[in-house]
DRENTOR-438315 format. One record per residue (C-alpha): x, y, z. Coordinates in steps of 0.1 Angstrom, whole numbers, padded with zeros to 4 digits, always signed. Example, Ala and Ser with C-alpha at 12.3 -4.5 7.8 and 13.67 -1.06 7.14 Angstrom:
REM residues 2
+0123-0045+0078
+0137-0011+0071
This chain:
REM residues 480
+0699-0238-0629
+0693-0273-0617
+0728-0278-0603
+0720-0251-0574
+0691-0275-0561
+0701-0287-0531
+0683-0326-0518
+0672-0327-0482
+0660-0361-0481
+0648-0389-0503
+0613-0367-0506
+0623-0331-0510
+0645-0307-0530
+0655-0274-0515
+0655-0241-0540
+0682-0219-0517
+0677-0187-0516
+0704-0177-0534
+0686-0193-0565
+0678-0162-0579
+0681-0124-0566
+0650-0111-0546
+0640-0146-0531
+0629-0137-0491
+0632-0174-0486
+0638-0209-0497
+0617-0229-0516
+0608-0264-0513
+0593-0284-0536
+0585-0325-0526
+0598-0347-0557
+0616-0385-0551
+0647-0386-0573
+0621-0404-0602
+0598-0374-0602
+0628-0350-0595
+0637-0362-0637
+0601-0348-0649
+0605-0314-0630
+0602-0280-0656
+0628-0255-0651
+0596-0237-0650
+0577-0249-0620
+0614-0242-0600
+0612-0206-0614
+0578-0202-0602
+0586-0214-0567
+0612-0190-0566
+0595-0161-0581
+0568-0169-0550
+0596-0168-0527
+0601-0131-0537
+0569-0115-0522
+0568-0097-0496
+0557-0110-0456
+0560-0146-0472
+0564-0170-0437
+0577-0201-0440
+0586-0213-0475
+0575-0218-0507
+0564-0249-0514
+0553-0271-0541
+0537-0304-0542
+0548-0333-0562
+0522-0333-0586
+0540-0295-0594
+0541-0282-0630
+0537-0245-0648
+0508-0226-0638
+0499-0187-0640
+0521-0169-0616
+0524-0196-0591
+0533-0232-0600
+0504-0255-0599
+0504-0275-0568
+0519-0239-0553
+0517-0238-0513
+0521-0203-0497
+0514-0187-0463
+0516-0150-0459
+0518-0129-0430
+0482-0102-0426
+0505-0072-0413
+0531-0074-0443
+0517-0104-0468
+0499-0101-0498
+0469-0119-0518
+0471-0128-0551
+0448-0145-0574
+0478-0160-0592
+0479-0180-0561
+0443-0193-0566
+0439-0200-0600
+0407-0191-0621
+0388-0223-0615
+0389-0206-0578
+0379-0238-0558
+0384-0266-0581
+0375-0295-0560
+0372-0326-0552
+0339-0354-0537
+0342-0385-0531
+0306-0408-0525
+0305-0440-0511
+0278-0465-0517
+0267-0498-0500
+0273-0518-0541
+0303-0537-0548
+0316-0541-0576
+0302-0578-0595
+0268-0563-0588
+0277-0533-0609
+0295-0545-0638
+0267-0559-0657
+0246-0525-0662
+0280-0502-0661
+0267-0492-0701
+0234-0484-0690
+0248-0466-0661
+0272-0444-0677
+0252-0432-0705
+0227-0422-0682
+0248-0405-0659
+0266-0390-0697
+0229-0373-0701
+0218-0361-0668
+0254-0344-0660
+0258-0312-0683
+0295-0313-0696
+0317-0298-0718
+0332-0258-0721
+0306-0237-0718
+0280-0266-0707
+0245-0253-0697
+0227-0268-0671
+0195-0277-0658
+0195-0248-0636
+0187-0212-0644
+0196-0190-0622
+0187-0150-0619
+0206-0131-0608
+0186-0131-0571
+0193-0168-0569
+0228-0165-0583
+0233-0137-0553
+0220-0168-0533
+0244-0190-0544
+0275-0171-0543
+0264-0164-0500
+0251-0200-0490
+0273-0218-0513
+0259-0257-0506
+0234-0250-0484
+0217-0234-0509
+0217-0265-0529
+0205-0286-0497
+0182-0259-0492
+0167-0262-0530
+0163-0304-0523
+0196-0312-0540
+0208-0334-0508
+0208-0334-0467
+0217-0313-0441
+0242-0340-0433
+0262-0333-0461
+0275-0299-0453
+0290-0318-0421
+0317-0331-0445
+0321-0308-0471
+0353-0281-0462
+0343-0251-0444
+0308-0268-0441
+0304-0260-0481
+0309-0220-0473
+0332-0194-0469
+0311-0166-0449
+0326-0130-0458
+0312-0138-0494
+0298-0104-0510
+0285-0109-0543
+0288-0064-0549
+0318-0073-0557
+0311-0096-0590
+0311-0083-0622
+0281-0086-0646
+0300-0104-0669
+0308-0135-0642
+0268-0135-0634
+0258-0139-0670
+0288-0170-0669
+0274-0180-0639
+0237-0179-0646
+0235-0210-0665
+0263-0233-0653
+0254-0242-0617
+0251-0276-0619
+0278-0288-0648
+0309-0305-0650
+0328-0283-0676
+0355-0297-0697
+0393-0303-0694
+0408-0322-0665
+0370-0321-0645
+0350-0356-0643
+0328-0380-0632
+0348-0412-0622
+0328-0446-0612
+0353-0467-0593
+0363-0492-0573
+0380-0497-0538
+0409-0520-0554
+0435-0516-0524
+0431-0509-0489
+0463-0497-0469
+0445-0490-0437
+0421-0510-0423
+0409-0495-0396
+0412-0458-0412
+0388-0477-0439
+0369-0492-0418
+0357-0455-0401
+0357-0437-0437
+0329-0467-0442
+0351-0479-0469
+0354-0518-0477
+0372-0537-0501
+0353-0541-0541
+0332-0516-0529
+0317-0488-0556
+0326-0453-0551
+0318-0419-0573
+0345-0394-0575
+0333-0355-0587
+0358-0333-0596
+0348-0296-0609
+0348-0264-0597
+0333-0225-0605
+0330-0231-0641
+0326-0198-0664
+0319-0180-0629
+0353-0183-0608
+0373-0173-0640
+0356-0145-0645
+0363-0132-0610
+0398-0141-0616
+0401-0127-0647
+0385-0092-0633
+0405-0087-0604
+0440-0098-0618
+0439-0066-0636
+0427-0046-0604
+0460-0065-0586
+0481-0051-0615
+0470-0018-0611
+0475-0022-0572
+0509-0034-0573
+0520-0007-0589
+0500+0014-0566
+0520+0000-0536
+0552-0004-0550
+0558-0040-0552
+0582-0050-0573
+0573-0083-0591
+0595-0109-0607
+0566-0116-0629
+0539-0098-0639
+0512-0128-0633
+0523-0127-0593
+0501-0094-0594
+0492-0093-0560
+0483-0066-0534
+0485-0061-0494
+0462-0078-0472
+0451-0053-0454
+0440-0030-0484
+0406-0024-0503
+0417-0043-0533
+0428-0072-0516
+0400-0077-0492
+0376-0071-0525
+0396-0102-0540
+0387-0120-0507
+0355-0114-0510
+0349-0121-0547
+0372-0150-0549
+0345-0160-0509
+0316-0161-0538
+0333-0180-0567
+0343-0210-0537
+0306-0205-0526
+0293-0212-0560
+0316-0239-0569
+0306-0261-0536
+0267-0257-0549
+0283-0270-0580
+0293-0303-0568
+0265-0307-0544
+0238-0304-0572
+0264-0330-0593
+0262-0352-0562
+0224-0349-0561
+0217-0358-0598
+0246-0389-0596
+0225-0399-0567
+0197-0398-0589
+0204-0417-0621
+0224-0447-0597
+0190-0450-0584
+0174-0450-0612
+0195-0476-0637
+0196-0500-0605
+0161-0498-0595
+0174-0489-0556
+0159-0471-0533
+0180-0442-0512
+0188-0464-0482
+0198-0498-0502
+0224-0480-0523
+0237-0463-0495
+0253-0436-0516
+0268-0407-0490
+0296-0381-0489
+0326-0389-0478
+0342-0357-0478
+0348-0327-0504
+0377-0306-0501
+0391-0278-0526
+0421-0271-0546
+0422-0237-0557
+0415-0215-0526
+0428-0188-0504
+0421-0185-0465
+0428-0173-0435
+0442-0195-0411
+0457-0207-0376
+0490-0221-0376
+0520-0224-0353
+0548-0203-0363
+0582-0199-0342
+0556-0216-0315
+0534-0189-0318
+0499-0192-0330
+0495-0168-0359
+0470-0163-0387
+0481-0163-0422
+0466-0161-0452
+0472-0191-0471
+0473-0197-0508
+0466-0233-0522
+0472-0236-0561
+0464-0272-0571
+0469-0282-0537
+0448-0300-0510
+0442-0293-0473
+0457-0321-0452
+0445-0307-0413
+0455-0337-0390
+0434-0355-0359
+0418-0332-0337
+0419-0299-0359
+0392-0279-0350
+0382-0273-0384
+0375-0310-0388
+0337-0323-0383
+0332-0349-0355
+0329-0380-0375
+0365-0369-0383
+0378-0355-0351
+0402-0383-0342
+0409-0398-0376
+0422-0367-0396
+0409-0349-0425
+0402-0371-0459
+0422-0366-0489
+0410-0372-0522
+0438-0377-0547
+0422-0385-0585
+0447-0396-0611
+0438-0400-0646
+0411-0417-0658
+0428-0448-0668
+0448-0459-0638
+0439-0449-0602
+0427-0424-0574
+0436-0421-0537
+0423-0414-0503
+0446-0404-0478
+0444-0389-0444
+0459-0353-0431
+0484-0355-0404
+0499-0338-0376
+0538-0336-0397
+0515-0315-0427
+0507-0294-0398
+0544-0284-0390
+0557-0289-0423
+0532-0274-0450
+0511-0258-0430
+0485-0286-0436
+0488-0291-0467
+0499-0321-0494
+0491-0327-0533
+0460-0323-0554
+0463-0349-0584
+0491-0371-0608
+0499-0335-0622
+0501-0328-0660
+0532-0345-0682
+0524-0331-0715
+0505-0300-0722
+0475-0301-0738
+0483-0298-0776
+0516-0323-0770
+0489-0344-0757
+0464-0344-0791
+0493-0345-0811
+0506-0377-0794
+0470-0389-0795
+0462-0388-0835
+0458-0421-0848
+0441-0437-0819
+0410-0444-0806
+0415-0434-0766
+0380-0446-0758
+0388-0481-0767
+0422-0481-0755
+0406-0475-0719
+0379-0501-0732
+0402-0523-0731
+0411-0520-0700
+0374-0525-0688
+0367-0486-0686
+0338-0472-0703
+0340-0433-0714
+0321-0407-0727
+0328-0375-0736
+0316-0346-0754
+0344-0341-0777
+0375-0365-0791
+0400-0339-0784
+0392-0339-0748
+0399-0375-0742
+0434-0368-0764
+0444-0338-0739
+0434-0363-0709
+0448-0397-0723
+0465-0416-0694
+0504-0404-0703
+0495-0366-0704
+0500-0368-0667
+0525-0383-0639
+0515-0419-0625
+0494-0408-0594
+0509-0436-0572
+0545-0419-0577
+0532-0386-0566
+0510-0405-0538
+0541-0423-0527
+0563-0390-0522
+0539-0374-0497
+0534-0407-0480
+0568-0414-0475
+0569-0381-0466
+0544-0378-0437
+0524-0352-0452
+0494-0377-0459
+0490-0411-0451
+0474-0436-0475
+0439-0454-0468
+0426-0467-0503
+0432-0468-0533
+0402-0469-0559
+0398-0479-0593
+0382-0462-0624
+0353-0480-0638
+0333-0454-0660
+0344-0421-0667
+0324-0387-0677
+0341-0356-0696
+0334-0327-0707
C-alpha cells in the first residue's frame, strides 16, 4: 500500500484519498525520507481510518514521532467540525493528558555533578513510581471531586507550589466544564491513591542539562542559559484517566451504533458532538486532564523539595521555576481559521503537542510575543528538546507538531532485545545515573526502543511547525 503514498516535500507524505474506500479526506503524515523507512503500514492505516469520520475538516495528520496506537495512530492530529464532527476517546488515549514540565533552575551543571547519586536516590524515594504506585496523598472521594474541578490549583491551593505557576501551565492547569457525576466508582478508587506519582512505562523524571542552544535570544526569554540544570516531568492521569477511557469507549460503541456511523475500526468508536454521550465524554475526559495537571504540579512540588534538600539551597538560590507544561493526550474545543473563516472545532491530540504561535490568545503574557514552549523528551539516554509554536502550525496543523522520539520496538521486542545486559550501566556509562522500580522497565525503555528524537525534531523544524530553542541533556533518570 506504500506505492500509493504520494511526497509533497522533503517533510511530508500525502495518504490520497483514494488510499482506501470511505476516506472523506487526505491524510498527511510529517516523515523525512530517513524516518519515511521506519513508518508501520499500521500507523498509515490509522491515518486513513481517521480520515473516514464524519465532519472531519482539514486532514488527518500525523506527527513524525507516529506509530500504532488504539484507533488513532499515536502522534494522531484531528479537527472536527461541532455541527457534523464527532469525539472519540480513541483520539485521546487513556492516559487522557499525558504531559509534559519542564523546570528551570539557577545550577549549572559542574556544581551538580558531584552529589548527582545523592540527588537521584533521593528524588528515587520521595517520587512514588511504578504501575499501580501509591502516593503520599490520600484522597476521598470529596477531595478527589476537588481535584478532578480545580485540576492544579488545587494543588497550589493545598501548598504544593505558587499561584505563578498556573500562568504557564496550558489552559492555566484546567479545563472548566469538568463534572466529576460523570466518573465511575471504579476510576475514584484508581484515583484515590495515585495523585501525586509518576506511574510506569514511558513516564519519568529526567535531570538534564542545556547542552545546545539554537536560539539565543528565544533562550535567553525562556531564562535558559547554556550548562544550565533543568528537570523534565512527564506523566499523566495514572489509574484515573484510563479508567474514564476505558468506561466511556464502551458507551461510544454503543452510541455509534446508535447513530449509524459506520466505522472502519471498531476502536474509532466515536459519537456526535452535539449529543449526551459525547458531551459526557467531554466532561469526563475535562476531569481526568484536571487530575493529571495536579499530578505534575504535586511532582514539581516534591522535586522542588528534595533539590533543596540534597543541595542545602534555599528556594530563591536554586531558582527552580516552571517553564511551561503542556499536554499530549487531550481533546478541545478550539478557534482556528478555516477557508478564512474563524470556526470552532473540536480538536483531537493523540501523542501530540500544542504548538499556538506569537500572540495566540491562549498564550500567558510572559509568552505573548515569543510563542508557546514545546517540550520534546527523547529517551532517557540521548536528548530532549524545547521548541517554540509558530504561526505556519497555525495554518498547517491547526497548532500543532510532535510529542516525543516515538516508539521503534514494542515493548516485548524491546526486553527481548534487552536480555543479557545490564541497561543501568550501559547508561552509566554514559554518565547517566538511573533508577527504577523494576529491570523490565528499563528493557521496554532502553535507548533503541525508540526513534532518535533529533530526527523527529529535525522534520518539524525543517518543516516550520516548531522552531528549535535548546536542546538538553539527560543527567539522572527516574522510572517507574
Amino acid at each position: 500500500m506504500f506505492e500509493k503514498l504520494r511526497r509533497i516535500d522533503e517533510n511530508r507524505l500525502e495518504v490520497p484519498r483514494d488510499y482506501k474506500p470511505g476516506m472523506k479526506t487526505r491524510g498527511i503524515i510529517y516523515v523525512d525520507s530517513a524516518l519515511e523507512r521506519a513508518l508501520e503500514l499500521g500507523s498509515v492505516e490509522q491515518v486513513a481510518n481517521v480520515a473516514s469520520l464524519p465532519g472531519i475538516v482539514g486532514a488527518s495528520m500525523a506527527m513524525p514521532d507516529v506509530h500504532t496506537g488504539y484507533g488513532f495512530p499515536i502522534g494522531g492530529v484531528a479537527a472536527f467540525d461541532l455541527q457534523e464532527g464527532v469525539i472519540s476517546p480513541g483520539g485521546v488515549g487513556y492516559d487522557i493528558n499525558c504531559g509534559v514540565r519542564l523546570l528551570r533552575s539557577n545550577l549549572v551543571r559542574e556544581r551538580l555533578l558531584p552529589r548527582m547519586k545523592d540527588l537521584v536516590d533521593v528524588l528515587f524515594r520521595e517520587i512514588p513510581a511504578g504501575v499501580g504506585s501509591k502516593g503520599k496523598l490520600r484522597l476521598g472521594k470529596a477531595d478527589e471531586e476537588k481535584v478532578l474541578l480545580k485540576g492544579a490549583r488545587w494543588a497550589v491551593e493545598r501548598g504544593f507550589g505558587e499561584m505563578a505557576d498556573l500562568e504557564r501551565i496550558e489552559s492555566g492547569g484546567c479545563l472548566e466544564g469538568a463534572d466529576p457525576s460523570l466518573v465511575s466508582n471504579k476510576a475514584y478508587e484508581r484515583g484515590g491513591a495515585q495523585q501525586g506519582t509518576l506511574g510506569s512505562g514511558n513516564h519519568f523524571l529526567e535531570i538534564q542539562y542545556v547542552d545546545t542552544i539554537y536560539d539565543e535570544e528565544a533562550a535567553r526569554a525562556l531564562n535558559l542559559f547554556k550548562d544550565q540544570i533543568t528537570v523534565m516531568i512527564h506523566t499523566g492521569s495514572r489509574g484515573f484517566g484510563h479508567q474514564v477511557c476505558t468506561d466511556f469507549l464502551e458507551v461510544m460503541s454503543r452510541a455509534a451504533a446508535k447513530y449509524g456511523i459506520e466505522l472502519p475500526d471498531r476502536e474509532l468508536a466515536c459519537a456526535p458532538f452535539k449529543s449526551a454521550e459525547a458531551q459526557d465524554y467531554l466532561a469526563a475526559m475535562k476531569a481526568a486532564a484536571n487530575y493529571a495537571w495536579a499530578n505534575r504540579q504535586c511532582l514539581m512540588h516534591w522535586t522542588r523539595e528534595a533539590f533543596m534538600s540534597v543541595l542545602s539551597m534555599g528556594p530563591h538560590e536554586l531558582g527552580m521555576t516552571l517553564i511551561y507544561d503542556v499536554a499530549h493526550n487531550i481533546a478541545k474545543v478550539e478557534e482556528h481559521t478555516v477557508n478564512g473563516r474563524k470556526t470552532k472545532l473540536i480538536m483531537h491530540r493523540k501523542g501530540s503537542t500544542r504548538a499556538f504561535p506569537p500572540g495566540h490568545p491562549e498564550l500567558p503574557d510572559a509568552y505573548r510575543k515569543l510563542g508557546q514552549p514545546v517540550l520534546i523528551p527523547g529517551d532517557m539516554g540521548r536528548a530532549s528538546f524545547v521548541l517554540l509554536g509558530t504561526e505556519k502550525a497555525m495554518q498547517e496543523t491547526f497548532g500543532s507538531t510532535c510529542h516525543g522520539a516515538g516508539r521503534m520496538m514494542s515493548r516485548h521486542h524491546a526486553i527481548r532485545q534487552a536480555k543479557g545486559r545490564a541497561i543501568w550501566r550501559e547508561l552509566a556509562d554514559k554518565g547517566i545515573i538511573v533508577k527504577s522500580t523494576g529491570r523490565e522497565t528499563l528493557a521496554e525503555e532502553m535507548p533503541e526502543a525508540y526513534k532518535d528524537v533529533s530526527d523527529v525534531v529535525n522534520v518539524v523544524h525543517n518543516a516550520g511547525i516548531s522552531t528549535k530553542v535548546a536542546r538538553l541533556r539527560p543527567m539522572g533518570v527516574i522510572k517507574g
